[in-house]
FIBA-507379 format. One record per residue: residue in one letter; y, z, x of N, C-alpha, C in turn. Coordinates in steps of 0.001 Angstrom, whole numbers, padded with zeros to 6 digits, always signed. Layout:
N
AYZXYZXYZX/...
//
This chain:
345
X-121345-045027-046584-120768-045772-045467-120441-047204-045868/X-121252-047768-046527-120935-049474-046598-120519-049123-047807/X-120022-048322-048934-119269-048224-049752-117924-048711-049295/X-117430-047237-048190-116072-047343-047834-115618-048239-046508/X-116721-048981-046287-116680-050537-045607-115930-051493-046377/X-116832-051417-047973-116351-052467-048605-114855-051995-049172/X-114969-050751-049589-113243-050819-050332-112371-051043-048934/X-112664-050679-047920-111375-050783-046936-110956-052652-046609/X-112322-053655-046689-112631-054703-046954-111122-055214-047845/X-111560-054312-049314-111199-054991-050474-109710-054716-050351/X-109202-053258-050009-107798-053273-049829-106901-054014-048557/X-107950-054409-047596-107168-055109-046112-106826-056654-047127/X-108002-057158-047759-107287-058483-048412-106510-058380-049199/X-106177-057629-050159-105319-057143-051137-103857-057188-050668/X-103811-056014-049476-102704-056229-048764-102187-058019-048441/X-103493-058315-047555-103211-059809-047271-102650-060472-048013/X-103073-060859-049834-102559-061249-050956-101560-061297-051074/X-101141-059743-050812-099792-059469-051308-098218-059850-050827/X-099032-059790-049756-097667-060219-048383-098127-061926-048424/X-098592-062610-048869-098970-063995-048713-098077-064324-050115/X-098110-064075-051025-097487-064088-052378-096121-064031-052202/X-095481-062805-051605-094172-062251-051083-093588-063478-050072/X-094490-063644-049004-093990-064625-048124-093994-066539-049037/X-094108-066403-050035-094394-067571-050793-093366-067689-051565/X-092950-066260-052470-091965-066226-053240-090710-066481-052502/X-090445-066262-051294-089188-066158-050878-088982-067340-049481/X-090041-068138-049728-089885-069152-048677-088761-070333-049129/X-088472-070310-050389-087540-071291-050473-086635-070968-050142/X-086138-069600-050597-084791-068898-050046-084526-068685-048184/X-085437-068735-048178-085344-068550-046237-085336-070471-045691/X-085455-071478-046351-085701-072401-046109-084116-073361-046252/X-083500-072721-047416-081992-073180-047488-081117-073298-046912/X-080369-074366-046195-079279-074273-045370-078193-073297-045774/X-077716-072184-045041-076745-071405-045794-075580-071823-045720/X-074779-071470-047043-073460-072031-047562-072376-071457-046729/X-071633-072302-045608-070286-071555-045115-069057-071273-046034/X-069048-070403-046279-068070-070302-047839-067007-070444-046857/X-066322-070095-045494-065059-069869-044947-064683-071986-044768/X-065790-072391-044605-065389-073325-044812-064861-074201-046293/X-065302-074154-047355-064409-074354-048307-063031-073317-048759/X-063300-072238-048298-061766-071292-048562-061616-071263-047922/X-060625-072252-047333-059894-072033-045814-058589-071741-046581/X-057909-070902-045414-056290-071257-046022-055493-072016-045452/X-056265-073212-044750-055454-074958-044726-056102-075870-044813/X-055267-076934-045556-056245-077818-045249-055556-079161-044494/X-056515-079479-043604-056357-080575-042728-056263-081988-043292/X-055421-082960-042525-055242-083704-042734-055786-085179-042185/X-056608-085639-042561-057781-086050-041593-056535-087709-041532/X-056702-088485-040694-056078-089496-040579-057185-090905-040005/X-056394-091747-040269-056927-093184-040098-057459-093252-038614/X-056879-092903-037823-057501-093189-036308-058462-092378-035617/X-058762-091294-037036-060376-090927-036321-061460-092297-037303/X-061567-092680-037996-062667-093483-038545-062291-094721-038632/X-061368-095482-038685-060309-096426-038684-060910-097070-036828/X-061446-097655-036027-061729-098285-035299-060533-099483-034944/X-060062-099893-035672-058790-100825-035942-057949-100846-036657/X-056737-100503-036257-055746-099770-037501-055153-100789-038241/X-055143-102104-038009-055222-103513-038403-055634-103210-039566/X-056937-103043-039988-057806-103348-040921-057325-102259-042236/X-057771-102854-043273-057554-102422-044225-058517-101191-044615/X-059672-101923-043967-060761-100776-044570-061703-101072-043500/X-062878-099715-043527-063497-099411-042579-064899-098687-043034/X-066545-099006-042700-067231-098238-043127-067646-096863-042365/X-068272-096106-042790-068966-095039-041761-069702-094327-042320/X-070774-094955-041665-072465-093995-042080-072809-092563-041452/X-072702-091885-042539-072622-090125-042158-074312-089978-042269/X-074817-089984-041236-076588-089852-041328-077170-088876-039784/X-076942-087443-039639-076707-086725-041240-074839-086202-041471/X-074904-086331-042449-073600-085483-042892-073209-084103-042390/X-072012-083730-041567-071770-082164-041139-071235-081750-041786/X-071312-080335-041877-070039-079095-042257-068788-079860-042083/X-067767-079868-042801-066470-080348-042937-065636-079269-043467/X-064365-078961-042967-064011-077867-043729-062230-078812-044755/X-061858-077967-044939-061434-077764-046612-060058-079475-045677/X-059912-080311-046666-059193-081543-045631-058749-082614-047173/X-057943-083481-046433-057619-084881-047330-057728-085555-046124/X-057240-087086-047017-056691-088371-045781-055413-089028-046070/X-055536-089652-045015-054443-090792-045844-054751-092009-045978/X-056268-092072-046381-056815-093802-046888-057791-092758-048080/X-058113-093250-048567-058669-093365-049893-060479-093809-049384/X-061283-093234-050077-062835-092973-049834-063768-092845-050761/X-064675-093945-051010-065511-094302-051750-067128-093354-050810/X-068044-092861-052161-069140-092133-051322-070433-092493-051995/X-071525-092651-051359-072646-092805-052261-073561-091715-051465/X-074448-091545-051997-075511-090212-051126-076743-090861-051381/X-077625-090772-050202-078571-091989-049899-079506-091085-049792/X-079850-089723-049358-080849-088882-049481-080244-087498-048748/X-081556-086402-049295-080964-084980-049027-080001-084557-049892/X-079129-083582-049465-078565-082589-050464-077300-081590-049554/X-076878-081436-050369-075440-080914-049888-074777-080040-051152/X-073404-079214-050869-073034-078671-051931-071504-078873-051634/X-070452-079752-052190-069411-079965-052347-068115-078811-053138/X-067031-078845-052279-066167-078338-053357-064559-078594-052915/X-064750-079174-054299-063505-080040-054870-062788-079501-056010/X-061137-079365-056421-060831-079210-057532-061424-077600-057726/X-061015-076897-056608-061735-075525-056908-063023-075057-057938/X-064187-076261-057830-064982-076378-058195-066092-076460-056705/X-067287-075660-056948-068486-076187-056475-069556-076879-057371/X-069911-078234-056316-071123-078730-057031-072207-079260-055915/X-073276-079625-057026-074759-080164-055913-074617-081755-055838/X-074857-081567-054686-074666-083300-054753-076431-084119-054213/X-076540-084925-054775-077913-085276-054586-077957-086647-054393/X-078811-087329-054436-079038-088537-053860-078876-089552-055467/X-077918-090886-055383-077779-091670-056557-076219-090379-057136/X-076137-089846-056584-074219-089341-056143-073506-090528-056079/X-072927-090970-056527-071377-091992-056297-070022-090958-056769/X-068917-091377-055805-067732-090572-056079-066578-091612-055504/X-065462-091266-055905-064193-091947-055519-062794-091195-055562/X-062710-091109-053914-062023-089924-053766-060113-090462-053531/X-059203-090034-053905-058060-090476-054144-057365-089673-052340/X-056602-090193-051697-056424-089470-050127-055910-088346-050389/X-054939-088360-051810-054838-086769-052052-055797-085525-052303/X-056741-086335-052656-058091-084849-052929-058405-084499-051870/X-057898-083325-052398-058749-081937-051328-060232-081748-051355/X-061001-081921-049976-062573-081133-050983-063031-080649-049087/X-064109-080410-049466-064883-080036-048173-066912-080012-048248/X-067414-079937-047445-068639-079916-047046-069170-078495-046544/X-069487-077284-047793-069615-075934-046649-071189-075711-046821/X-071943-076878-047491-073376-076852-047582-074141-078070-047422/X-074733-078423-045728-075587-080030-046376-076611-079688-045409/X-077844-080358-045772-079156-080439-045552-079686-081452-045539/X-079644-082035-044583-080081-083865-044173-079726-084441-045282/X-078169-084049-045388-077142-085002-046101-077149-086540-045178/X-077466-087711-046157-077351-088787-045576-076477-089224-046758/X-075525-090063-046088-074499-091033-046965-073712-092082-046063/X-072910-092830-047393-072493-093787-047209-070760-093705-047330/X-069553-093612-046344-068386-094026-046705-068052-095118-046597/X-066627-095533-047569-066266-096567-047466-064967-096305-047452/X-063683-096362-046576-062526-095806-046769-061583-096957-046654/X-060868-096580-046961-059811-097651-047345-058035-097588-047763/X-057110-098298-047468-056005-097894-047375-055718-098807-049058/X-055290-097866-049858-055075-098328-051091-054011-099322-051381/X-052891-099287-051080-051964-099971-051411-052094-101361-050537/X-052517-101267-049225-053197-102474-048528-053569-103951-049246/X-055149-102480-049366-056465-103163-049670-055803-104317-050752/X-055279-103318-051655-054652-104069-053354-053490-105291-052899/X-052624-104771-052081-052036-106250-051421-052677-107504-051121/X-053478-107003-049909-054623-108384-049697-055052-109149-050741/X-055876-108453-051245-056767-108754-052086-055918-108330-053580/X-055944-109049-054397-054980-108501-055568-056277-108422-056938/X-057469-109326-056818-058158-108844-057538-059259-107545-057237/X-058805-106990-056420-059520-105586-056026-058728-104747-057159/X-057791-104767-057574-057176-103735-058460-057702-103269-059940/X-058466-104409-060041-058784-104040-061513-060065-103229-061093/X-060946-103548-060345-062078-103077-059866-062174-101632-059378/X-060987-100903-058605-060420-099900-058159-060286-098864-059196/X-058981-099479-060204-058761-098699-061622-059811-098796-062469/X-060808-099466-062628-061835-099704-063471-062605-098283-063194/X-063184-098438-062145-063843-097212-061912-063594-095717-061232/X-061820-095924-061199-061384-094166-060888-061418-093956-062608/X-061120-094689-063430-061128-094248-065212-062144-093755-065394/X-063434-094693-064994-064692-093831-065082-064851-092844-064696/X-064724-092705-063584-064690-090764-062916-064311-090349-063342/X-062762-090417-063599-062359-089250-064746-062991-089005-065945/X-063338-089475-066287-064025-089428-067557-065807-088961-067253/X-065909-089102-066448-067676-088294-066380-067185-087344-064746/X-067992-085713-064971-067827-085119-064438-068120-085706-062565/X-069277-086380-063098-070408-086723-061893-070875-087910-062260/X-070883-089270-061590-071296-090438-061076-072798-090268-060828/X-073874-091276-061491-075463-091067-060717-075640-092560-060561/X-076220-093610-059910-076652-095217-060338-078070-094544-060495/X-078237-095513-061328-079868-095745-061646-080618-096158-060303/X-081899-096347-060547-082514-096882-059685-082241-098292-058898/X-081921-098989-059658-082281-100760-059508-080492-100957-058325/X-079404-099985-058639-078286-100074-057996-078756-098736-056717/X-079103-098097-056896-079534-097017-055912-080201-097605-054781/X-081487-098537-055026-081967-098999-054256-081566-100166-053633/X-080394-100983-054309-079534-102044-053301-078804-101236-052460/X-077984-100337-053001-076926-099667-052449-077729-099083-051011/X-078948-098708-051031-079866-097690-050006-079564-098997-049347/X-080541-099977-049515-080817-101268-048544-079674-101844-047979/X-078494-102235-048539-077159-102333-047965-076627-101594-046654/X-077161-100350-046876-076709-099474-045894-077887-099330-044513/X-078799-099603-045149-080013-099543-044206-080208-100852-042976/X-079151-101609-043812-078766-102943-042592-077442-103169-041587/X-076543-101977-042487-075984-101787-041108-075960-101308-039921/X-075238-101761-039191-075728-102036-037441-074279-101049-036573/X-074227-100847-035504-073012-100376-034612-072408-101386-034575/X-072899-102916-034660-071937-103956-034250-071033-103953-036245/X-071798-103712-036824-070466-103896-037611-069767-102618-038026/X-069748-101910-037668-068842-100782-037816-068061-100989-036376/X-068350-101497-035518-067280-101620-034211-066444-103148-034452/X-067031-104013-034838-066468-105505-034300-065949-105918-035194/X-064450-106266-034732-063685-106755-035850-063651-108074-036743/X-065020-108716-036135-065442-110287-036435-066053-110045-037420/X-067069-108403-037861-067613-108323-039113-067488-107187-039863/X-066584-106285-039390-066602-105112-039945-065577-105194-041213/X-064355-106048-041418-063955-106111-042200-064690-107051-043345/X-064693-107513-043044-066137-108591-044349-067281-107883-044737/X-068190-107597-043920-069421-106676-044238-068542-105287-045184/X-066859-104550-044446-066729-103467-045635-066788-103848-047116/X-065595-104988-046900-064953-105834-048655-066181-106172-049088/X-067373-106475-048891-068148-106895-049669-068859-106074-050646/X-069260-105110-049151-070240-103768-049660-069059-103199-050786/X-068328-102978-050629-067316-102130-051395-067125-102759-052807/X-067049-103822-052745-067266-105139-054059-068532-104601-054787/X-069612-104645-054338-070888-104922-054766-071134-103425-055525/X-070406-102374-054322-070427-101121-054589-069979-100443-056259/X-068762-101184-056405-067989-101370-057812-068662-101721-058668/X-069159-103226-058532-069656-103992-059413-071398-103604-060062/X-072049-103011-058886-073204-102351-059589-072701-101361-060258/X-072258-100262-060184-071583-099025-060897-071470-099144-062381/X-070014-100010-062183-069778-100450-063398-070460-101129-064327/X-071177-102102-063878-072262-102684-065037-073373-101865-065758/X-073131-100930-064497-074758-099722-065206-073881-099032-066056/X-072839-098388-066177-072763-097655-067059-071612-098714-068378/X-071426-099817-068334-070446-100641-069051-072041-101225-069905/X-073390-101699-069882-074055-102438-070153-074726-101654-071318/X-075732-101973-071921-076132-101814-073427-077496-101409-073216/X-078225-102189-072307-079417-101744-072097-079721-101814-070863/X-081050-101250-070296-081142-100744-068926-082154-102263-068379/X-081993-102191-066925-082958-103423-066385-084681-102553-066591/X-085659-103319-066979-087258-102866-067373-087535-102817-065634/X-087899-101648-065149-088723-101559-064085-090578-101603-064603/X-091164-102343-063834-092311-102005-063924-093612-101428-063179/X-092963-101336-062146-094004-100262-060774-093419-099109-061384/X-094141-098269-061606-094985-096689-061873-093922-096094-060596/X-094072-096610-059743-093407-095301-058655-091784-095680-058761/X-091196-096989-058718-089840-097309-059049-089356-096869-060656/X-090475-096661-061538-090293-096199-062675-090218-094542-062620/X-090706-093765-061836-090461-092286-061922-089597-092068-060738/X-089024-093132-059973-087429-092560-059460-086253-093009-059932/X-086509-093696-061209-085348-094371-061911-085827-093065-063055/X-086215-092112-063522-086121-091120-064309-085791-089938-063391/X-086306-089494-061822-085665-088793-061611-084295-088834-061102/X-083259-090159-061039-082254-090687-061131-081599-090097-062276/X-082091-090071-063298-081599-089663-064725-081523-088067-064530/X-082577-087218-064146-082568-085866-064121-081345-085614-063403/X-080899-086162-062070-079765-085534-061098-078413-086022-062569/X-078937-087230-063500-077515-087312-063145-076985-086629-064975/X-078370-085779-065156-078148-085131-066764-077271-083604-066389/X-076304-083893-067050-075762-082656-067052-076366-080906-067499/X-077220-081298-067846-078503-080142-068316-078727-079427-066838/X-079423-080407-066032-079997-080000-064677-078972-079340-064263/X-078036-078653-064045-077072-077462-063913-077287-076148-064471/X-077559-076770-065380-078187-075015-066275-079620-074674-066395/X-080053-075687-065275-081401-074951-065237-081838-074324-063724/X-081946-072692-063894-081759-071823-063263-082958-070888-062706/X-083925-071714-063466-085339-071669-063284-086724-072011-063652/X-087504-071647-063507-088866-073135-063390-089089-073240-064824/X-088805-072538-065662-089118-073316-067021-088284-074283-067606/X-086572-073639-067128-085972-074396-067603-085528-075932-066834/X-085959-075980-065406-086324-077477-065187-087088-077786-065916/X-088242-077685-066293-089279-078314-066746-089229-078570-067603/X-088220-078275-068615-087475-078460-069870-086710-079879-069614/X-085776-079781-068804-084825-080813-068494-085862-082197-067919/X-087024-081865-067012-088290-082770-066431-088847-083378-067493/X-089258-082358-068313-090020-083516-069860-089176-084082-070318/X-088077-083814-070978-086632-084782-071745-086849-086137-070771/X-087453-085967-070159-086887-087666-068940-088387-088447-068784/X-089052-087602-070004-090988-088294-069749-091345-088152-068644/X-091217-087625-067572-091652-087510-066484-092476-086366-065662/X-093932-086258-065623-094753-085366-064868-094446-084066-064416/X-094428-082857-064554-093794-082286-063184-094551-082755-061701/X-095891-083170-061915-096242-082953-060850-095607-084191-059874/X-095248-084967-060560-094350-086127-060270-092953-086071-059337/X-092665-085420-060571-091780-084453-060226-091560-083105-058443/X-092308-082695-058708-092695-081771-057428-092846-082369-056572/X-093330-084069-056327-093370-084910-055395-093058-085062-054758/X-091752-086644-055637-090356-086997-055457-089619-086116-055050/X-089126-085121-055673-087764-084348-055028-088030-083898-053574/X-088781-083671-053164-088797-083304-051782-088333-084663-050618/X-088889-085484-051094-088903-086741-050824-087408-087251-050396/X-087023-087066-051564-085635-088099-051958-084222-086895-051399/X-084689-085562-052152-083470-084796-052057-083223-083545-051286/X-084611-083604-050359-084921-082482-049565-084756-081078-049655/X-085693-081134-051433-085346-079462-052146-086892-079225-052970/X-087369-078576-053090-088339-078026-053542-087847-077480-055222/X-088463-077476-055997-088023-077247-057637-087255-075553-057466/X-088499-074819-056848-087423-073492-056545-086483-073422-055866/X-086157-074332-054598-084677-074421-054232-083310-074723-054766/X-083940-075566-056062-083032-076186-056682-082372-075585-057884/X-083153-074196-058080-082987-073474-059059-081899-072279-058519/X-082500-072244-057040-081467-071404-056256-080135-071848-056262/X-079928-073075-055740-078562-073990-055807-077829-073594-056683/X-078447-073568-058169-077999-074102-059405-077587-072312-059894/X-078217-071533-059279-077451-070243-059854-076552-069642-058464/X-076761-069832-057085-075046-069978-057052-074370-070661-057322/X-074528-071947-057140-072773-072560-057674-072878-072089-058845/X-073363-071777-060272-072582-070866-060998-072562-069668-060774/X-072800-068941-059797-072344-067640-059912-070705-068151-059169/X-071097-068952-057737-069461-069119-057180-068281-069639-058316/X-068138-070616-059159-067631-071009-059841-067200-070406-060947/X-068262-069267-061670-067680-068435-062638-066973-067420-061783/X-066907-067007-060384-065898-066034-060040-064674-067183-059672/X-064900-068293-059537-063554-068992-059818-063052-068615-060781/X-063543-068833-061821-063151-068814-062755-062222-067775-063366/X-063173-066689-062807-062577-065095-063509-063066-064211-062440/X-061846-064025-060941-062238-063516-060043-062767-062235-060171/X-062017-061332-061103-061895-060053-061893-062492-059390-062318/X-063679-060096-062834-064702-060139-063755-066325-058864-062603/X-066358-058502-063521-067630-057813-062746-069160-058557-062145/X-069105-058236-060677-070200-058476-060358-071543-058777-060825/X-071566-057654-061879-073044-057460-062458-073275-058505-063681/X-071971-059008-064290-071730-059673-065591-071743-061494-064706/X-071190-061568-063399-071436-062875-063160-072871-063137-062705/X-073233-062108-062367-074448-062032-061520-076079-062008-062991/X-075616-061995-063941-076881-061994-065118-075531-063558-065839/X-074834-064006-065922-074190-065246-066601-074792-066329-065325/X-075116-066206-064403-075114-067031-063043-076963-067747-063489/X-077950-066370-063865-079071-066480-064242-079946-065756-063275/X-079309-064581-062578-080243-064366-061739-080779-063146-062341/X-081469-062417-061843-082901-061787-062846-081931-060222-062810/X-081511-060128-062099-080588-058715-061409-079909-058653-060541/X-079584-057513-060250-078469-057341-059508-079049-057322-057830/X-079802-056507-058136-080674-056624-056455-081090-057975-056378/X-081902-058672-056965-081885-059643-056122-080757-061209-055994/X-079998-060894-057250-079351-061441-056740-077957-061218-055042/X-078452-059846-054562-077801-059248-053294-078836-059779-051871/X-079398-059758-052521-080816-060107-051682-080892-061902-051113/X-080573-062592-052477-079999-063926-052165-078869-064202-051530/X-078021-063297-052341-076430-063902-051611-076271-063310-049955/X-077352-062207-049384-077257-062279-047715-077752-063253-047264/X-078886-064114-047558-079433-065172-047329-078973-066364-047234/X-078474-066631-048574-077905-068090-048625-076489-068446-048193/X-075574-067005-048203-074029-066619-047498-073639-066207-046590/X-074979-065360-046065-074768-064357-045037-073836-063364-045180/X-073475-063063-046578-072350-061912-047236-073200-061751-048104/X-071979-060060-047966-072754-059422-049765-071911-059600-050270/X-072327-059710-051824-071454-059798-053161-070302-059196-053261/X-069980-058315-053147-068532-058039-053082-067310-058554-052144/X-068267-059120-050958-067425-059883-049795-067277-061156-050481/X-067753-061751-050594-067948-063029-051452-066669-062632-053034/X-066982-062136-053543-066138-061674-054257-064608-061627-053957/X-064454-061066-052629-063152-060420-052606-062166-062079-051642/X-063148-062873-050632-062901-064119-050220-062232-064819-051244/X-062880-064917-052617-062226-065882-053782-061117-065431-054246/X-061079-064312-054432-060094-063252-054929-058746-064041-053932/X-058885-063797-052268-057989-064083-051754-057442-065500-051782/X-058330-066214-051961-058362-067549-051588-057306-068352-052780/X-057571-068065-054227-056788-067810-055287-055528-067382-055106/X-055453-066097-054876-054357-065491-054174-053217-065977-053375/X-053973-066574-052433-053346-067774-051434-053741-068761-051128/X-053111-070086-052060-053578-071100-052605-053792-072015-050394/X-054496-073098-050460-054344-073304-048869-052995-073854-049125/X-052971-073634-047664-051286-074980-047527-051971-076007-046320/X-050983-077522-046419-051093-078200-045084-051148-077825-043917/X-052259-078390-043088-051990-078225-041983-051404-078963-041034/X-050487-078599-039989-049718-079618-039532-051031-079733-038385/X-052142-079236-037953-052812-080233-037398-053399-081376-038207/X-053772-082685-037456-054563-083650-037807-055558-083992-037004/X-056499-084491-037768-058303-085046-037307-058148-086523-036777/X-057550-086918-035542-057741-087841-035108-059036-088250-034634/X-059421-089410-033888-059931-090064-033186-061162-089253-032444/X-062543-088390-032224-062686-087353-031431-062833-087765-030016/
//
């Protein structure tokens, strides 16, 4: 009797274990904002205009604090848009490319680029938009500053600031108010400045020879995990060893590590591994719509085929072949303009 007390004992926790393990393994995946793919393959894209963010059509330029950032679907403008990402996480796609965008993100978007927002998760950021040919009128030494750093973009896939510009850039933004995004007594001065300063840290971090010495321990391991978002490695790492690969290259703890990121980019190390093997699975069927499921689906890094089916209902709310056949079309039929526009709401 108290034999088969105890084994029934030993298998009720066992069970317990097991489903505690299960519910552990797959909590990151149930925890992910899921990706609206219809929103980056749209087949138009909108034309967002000055008099939805534009407060005064006077003005040359205008800020607007996206805190949090929404779903946006597939769009341009006709002013020109500077971005920094202040915390949380999102997944961009631009240039029929998807990417992760993370916090110490800087970008500079031309009014012709197309892109959209079909993934964010207490995306917080910073715009700065602006009418190009204007701005450069007014102000004539804005031009070198402008071209200075669209050269840079082109030339690096992805923009990161270090810490020491990350954390002005945060505080900058953390002092603006409704009165200066409404009032025309400071909204144009408070933009030109921020937008100045915006340039001018950028450029010195990556134009300069050596880095500024932090010496607090905790400003010192977010100026390395600054470095992790902005190493091109951290893309190809698709799972927990191979972060931890990319985590030591930067001297930095994991457990440090495991910290911070929750903190700063509102992702857990296994979420981030998730991220990082769809957008390459989405991107290599950019690439080669054609291409077999099973061959993007082990190039992407996922362990198999089931679970990578298992993810993509989760994080898409489609199965793989739907997902599949969306790009297929989307390719197919490149978007066109839309003659609606995103005014004013």
């Amino acid at each position: 009797m108290w034999r088969n007390l105890t084994t029934g004992i030993g298998v009720s926790f066992l069970r317990m274990r097991c489903s505690a393990l299960c519910q552990t393994r797959h909590r990151g995946e149930e925890m992910l904002s899921p990706l609206q793919l219809d929103i980056a393959l749209s087949n138009q894209i909108i034309k967002v205009t000055r008099s939805r963010y534009f407060h005064n059509l006077w003005l040359p330029i205008q800020i607007s604090r996206r805190d949090p950032q929404p779903h946006f679907p597939l769009h341009n403008h006709d002013f020109d848009e500077v971005a920094y990402i202040m915390k949380g996480h999102g997944i961009t796609f631009m240039g029929n490319r998807f990417q992760l965008l993370l916090p110490g993100n800087v970008t500079y978007l031309r009014a012709e680029d197309t892109h959209a927002y079909p993934m964010v998760d207490s995306l917080r950021l910073l715009n700065i938009f602006f009418v190009h040919d204007r701005l450069i009128e007014n102000f004539p030494k804005l031009k070198s500053l402008v071209e200075d750093f669209h050269a840079l973009q082109s030339s690096n896939s992805q923009l990161f600031t270090d810490y020491t510009a990350y954390a002005r850039l945060k505080s900058l933004a953390d002092l603006l108010d409704v009165e200066t995004f409404c009032s025309d007594d400071y909204s144009e001065y408070t933009a030109m400045a921020h937008l100045v300063e915006f340039f001018v840290l950028v450029l010195r971090q990556y134009q300069r020879q050596e880095e500024f010495t932090l010496t607090d321990p905790e400003q010192l391991a977010r100026n390395k995990i600054l470095k992790i978002f902005a190493d091109p490695a951290l893309a190809q790492a698709k799972c927990r060893k191979e972060l931890q690969e990319v985590v030591t290259c930067h001297t930095l703890s994991w457990r440090s590590f495991e910290r911070i990121l929750p903190e700063m980019a509102g992702l857990t190390p296994h979420e981030m591994c998730i991220c990082n093997r769809f957008i390459a699975f989405l991107n290599l069927l950019m690439d080669q719509p054609d291409q077999t499921l099973e061959e993007a689906c082990i190039s992407a890094g996922f362990s198999d085929y089931r679970s990578m089916s298992r993810n993509c209902r989760q994080f898409l709310t489609l199965r793989p072949k739907e997902v599949q056949n969306k790009i297929m079309h989307f390719l197919a039929n490149p978007p066109s303009p839309s003659e609606m526009q995103l005014t004013r709401p």
